[in-house]
C-alpha positions as CSV (number, residue, x, y, z in Angstrom):
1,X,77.3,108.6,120.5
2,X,74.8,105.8,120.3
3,X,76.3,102.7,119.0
4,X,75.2,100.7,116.2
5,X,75.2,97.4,118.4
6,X,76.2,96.4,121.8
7,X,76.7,93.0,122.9
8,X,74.1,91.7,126.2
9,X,76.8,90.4,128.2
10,X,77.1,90.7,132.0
11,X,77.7,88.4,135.1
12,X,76.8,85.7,134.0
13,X,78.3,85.3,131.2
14,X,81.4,86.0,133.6
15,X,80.5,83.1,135.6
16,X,80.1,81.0,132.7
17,X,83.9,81.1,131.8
18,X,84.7,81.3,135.5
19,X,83.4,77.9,135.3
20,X,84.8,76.6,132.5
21,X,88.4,78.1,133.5
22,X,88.2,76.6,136.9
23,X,86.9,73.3,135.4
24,X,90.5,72.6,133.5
25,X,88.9,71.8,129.8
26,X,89.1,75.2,127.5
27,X,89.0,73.3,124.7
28,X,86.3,71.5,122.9
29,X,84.6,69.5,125.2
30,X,81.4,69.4,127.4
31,X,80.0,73.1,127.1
32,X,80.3,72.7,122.9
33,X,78.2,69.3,123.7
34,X,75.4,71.0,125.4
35,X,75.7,74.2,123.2
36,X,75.4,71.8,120.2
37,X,72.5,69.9,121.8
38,X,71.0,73.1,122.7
39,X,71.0,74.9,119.1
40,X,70.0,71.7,117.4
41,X,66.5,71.4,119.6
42,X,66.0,75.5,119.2
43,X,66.1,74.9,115.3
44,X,64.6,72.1,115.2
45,X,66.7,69.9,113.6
46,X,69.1,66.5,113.9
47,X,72.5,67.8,114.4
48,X,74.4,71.0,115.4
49,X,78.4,71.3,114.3
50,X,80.1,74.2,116.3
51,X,82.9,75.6,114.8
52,X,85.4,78.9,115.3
53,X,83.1,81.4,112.9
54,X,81.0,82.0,110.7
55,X,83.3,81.8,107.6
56,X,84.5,78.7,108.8
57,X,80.7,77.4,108.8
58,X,80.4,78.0,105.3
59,X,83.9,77.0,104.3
60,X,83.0,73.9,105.8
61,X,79.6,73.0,104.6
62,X,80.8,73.7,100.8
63,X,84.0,71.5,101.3
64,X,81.9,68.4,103.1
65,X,79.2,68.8,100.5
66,X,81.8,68.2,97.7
67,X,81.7,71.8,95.9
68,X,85.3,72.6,94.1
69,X,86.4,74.2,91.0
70,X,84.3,73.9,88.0
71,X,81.1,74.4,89.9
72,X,78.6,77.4,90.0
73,X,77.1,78.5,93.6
74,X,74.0,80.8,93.3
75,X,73.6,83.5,95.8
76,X,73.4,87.2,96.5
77,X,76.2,90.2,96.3
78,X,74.0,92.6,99.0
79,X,75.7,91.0,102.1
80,X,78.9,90.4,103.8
81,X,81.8,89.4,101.7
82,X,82.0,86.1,103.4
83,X,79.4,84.7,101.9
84,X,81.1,84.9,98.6
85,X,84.5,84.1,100.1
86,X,83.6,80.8,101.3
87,X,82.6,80.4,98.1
88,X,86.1,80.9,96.4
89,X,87.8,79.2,98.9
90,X,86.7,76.0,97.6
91,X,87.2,77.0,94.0
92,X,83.8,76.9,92.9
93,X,82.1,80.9,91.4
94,X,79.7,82.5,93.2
95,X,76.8,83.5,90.4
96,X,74.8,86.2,91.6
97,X,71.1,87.4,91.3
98,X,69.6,90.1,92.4
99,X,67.5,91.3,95.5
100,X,63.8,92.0,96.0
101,X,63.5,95.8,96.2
102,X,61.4,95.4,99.5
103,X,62.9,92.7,101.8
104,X,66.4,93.0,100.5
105,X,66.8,89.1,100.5
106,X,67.3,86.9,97.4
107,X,64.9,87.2,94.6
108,X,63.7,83.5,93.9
109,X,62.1,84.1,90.8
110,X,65.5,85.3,89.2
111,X,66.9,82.0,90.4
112,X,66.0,79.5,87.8
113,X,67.0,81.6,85.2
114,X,70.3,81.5,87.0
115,X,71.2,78.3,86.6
116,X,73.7,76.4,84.2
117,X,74.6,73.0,84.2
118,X,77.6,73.1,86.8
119,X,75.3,74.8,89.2
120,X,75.6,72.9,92.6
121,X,74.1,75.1,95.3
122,X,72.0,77.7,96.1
123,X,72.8,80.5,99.0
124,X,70.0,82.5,100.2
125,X,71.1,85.2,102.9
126,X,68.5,85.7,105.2
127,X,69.8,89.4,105.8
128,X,69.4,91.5,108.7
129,X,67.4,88.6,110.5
130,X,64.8,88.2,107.8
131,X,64.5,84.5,106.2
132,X,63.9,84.1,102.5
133,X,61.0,82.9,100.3
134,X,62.3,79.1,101.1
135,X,59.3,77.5,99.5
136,X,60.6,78.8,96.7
137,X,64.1,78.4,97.0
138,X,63.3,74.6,98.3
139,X,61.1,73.8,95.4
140,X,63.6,75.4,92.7
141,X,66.6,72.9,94.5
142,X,64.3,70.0,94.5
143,X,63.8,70.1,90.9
144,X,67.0,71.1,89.8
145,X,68.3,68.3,92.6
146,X,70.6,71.1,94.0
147,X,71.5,71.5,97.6
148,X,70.4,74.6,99.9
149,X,72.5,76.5,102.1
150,X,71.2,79.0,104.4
151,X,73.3,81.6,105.5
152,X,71.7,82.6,108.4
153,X,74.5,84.5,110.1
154,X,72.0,87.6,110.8
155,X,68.9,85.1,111.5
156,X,69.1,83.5,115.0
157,X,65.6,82.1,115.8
158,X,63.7,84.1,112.7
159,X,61.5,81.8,111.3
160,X,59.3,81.0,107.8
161,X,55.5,79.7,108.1
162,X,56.8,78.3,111.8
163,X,60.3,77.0,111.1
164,X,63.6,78.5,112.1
165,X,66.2,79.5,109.7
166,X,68.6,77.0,108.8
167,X,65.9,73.7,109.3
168,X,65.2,74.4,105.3
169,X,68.7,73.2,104.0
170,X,71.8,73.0,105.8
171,X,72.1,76.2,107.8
172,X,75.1,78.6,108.6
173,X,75.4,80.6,111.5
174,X,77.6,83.6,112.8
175,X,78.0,83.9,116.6
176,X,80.2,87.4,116.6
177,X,80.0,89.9,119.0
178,X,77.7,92.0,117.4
179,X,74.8,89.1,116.3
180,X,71.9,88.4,117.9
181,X,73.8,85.5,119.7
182,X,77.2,85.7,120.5
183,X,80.3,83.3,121.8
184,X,82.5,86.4,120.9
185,X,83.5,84.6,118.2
186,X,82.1,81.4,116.9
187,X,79.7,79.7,114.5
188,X,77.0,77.2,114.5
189,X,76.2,74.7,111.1
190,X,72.5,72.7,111.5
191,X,71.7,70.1,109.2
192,X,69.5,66.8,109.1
193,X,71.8,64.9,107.3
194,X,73.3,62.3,109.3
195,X,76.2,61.6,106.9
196,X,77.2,65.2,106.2
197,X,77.3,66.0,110.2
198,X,79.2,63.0,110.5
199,X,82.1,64.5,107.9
200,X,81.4,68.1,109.1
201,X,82.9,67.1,112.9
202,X,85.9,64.9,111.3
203,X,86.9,68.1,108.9
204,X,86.7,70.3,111.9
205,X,88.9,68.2,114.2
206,X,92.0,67.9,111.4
207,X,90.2,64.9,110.3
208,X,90.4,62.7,113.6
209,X,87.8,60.5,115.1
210,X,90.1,59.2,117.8
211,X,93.4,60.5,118.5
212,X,95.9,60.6,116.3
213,X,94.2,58.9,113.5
214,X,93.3,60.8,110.5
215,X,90.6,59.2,108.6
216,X,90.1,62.4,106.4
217,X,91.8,65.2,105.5
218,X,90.4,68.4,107.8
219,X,91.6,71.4,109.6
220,X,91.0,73.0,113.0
221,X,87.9,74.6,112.9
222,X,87.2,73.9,116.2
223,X,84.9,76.0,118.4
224,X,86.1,76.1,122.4
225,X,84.5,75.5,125.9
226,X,85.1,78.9,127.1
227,X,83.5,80.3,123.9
228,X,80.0,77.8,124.2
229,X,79.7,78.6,127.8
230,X,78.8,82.4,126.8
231,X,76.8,80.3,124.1
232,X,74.5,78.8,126.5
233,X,73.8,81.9,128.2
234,X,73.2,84.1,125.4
235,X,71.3,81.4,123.6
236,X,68.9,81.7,127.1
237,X,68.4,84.8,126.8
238,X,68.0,85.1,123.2
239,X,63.6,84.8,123.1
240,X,63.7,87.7,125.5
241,X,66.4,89.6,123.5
242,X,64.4,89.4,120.1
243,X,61.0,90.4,121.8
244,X,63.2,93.1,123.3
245,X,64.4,94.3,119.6
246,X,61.0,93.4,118.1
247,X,59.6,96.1,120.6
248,X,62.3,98.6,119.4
249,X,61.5,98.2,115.8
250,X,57.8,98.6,115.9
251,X,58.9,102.0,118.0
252,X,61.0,102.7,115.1
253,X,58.2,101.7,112.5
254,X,55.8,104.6,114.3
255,X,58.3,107.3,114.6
256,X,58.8,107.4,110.5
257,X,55.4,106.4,109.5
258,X,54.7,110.0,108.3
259,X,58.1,110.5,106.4
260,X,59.5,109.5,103.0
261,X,61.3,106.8,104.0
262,X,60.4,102.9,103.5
263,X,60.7,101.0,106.9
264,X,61.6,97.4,106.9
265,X,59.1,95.2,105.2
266,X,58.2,91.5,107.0
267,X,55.9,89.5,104.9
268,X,53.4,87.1,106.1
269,X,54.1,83.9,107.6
270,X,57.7,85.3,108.6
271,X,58.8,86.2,112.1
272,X,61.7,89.4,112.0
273,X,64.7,89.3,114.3
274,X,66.2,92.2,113.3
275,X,70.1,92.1,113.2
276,X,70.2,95.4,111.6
277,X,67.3,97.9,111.5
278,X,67.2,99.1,107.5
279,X,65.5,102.0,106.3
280,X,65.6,102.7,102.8
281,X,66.1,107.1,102.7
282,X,66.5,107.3,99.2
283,X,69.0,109.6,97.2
284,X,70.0,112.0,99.5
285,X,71.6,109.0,102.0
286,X,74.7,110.3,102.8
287,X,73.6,113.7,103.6
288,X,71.2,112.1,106.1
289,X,73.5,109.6,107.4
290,X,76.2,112.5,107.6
291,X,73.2,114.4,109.6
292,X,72.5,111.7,111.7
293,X,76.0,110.8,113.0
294,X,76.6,114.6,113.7
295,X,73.3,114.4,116.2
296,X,75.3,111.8,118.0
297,X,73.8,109.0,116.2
298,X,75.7,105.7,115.4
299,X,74.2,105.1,112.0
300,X,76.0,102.9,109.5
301,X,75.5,101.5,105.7
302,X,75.4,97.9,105.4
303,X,76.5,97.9,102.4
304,X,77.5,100.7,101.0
305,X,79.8,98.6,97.7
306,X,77.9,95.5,97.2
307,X,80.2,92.3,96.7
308,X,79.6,92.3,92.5
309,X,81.0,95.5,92.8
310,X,84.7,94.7,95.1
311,X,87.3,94.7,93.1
312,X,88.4,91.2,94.0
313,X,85.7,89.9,92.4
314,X,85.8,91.9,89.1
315,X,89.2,91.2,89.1
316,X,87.6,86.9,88.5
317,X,85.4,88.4,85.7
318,X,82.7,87.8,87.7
319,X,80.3,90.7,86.6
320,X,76.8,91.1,87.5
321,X,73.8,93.4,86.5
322,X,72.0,93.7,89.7
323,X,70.2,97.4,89.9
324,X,68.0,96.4,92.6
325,X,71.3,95.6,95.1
326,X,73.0,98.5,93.8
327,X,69.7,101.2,94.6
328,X,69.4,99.6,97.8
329,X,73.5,100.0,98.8
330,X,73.3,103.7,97.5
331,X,69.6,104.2,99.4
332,X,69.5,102.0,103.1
333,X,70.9,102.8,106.2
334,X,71.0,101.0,109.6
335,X,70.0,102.5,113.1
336,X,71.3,101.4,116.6
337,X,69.3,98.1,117.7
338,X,70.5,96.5,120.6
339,X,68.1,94.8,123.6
340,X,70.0,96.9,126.1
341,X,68.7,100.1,124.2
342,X,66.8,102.5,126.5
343,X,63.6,104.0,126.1
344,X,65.7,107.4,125.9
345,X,68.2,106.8,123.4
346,X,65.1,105.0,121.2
347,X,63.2,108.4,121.6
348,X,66.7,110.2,121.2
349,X,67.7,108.2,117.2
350,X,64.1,108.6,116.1
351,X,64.2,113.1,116.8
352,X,67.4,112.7,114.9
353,X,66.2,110.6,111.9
354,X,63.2,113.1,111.8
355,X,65.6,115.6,111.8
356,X,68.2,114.8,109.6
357,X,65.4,113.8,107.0
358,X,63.4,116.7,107.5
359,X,66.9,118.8,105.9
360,X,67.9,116.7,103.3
361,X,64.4,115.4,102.0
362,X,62.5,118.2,102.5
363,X,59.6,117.1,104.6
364,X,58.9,118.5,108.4
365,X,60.2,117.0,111.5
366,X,57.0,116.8,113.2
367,X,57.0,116.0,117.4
């Protein structure tokens, strides 16, 4: 079978935590330093906070920013449920809005209509390594004076008219296995403002500047040495990893232009990193998917029951009419993409998408 994802890990990432284990501080310490310093300059902005996940970067951003009960969050309910979650977990309600039908990212014309007077926030998911329409979503904040934050847990080094995701607001980044970037587990927050990085390293740290005294009330979010030294490495090979999965997606793009499907869609001025390869196969999805796994094909749905539709979050009376996320969850699959991906196994998914759609959607499979 051909995965879905691999990491790009090998010897050096070995000698990385060789180093680290040999050096005597596992902890946070030096390597989070230089990972921090590192991820800040790549984005382009003031300050990098590491912390132990991706969750945790969101739970943390919302806490430090002051969002609690009684306030609204805007966001989206086609991506992982963590986005939401971090969201509860401060007490505040994700409201969501729905998708464009193209890019699959956060419709920021349906976001002003979205907003109520306890609105605090606004969460655009740059999904599958694709960044929003943050002019947009930047302009709408600015006049409504609400804060941004990116998650960008799919969109390591994607960018928007030359900037990287998360330099628009305060970004949020995953760093498990399967991303772009990995520390195995791990997260990343970016931000420019001083006084928020400042309160995002005490609330990380169980609230200590120095030992043993708590200034603040925090927790241990803490990200360690051994996990930023694979940081560093992956983060240097990152450039050559996204031209790597660039390469496989225009391969991709060519082996389906002839067939009813709708390929992923990048619109001008953005740069596509490509987390997750979507293609939109309409009704007759799971038949192909079905197809495709049986050629020995690791195809998966990402997401087959959007988060409007969990029953955690109906349970909160938090309903939602959002067609465009729930076509898209019942239409899109994902294909393997991973830089390691050979030029077999490329050939090898695209005769088995032809294939599969060729049955099911009643087109030929061509050569």
């Amino acid at each position: 079978m051909i995965p879905i994802a691999r990491p790009d890990l090998g010897q050096e990432e070995i000698d990385a935590v060789a180093d680290v284990i040999r050096s005597g501080i596992i902890a946070q310490g030096p390597r989070v330093r230089e990972l921090e310093a590192a991820w800040a300059e790549y984005c382009g902005v003031r300050h990098t906070i590491a912390v132990g996940n991706g969750t945790l970067a969101l739970m943390a951003t919302f806490a430090c920013l002051g969002i609690g009960p009684g306030d609204e969050v805007i966001t989206v309910a086609h991506t992982f449920a963590a986005t939401a979650n971090a969201i509860l977990s401060t007490g505040a309600v994700p409201v969501f809005v729905d998708i464009e039908p193209d890019t699959y990212l956060i419709d920021a014309k349906r976001i002003e209509a979205a907003i109520t007077p306890r609105t605090r926030a606004i969460v655009p998911v740059h999904l599958f390594g694709l960044v929003a329409d943050m002019d947009m979503i930047r302009a709408i904040a600015d006049r409504h004076g609400l804060q941004v934050i990116e998650d960008a847990c799919q969109a390591h080094g994607a960018t928007f008219r030359g900037r990287r995701a998360g330099a628009f607001g305060h970004g949020t980044f995953s760093l498990y296995a399967t991303k772009n970037m990995t520390t195995g587990e791990g997260g990343f927050i970016t931000t420019d403002d001083d006084a928020l990085a400042d309160r995002l390293r005490l609330y990380r740290n169980q609230g200590m500047r120095a030992r043993y005294q708590f200034e603040t009330l925090g927790f241990n979010y803490r990200m360690t040495d051994l996990n930023a030294a694979i940081g560093l490495v992956q983060l240097s090979k990152l450039d050559r990893n996204t031209a790597r999965r660039q390469a496989i997606a225009a391969a991709y793009d060519a082996g389906f232009a002839d067939l009813p499907v709708r390929t992923p869609v990048v619109p001008d001025g953005r740069t596509h990193v490509y987390h997750q390869y979507t293609l939109d196969v309409g009704p007759a999805r799971d038949a192909i998917i079905a197809a495709i796994r049986e050629g020995g094909v690791g195809a998966d749905i990402y997401y087959p029951i959007p988060v409007h539709r969990q029953a955690y979050i109906q349970e909160r009376g938090l309903h939602a009419d959002l067609p465009v996320t729930d076509r898209a969850a019942a239409h899109t699959i994902a294909l393997p993409m991973y830089p390691s991906m050979s030029d077999e196994d490329r050939a090898t998914v695209i005769g088995v998408v032809r294939e599969a759609v060729a049955a099911h959607a009643g087109v030929g499979a061509g050569v």
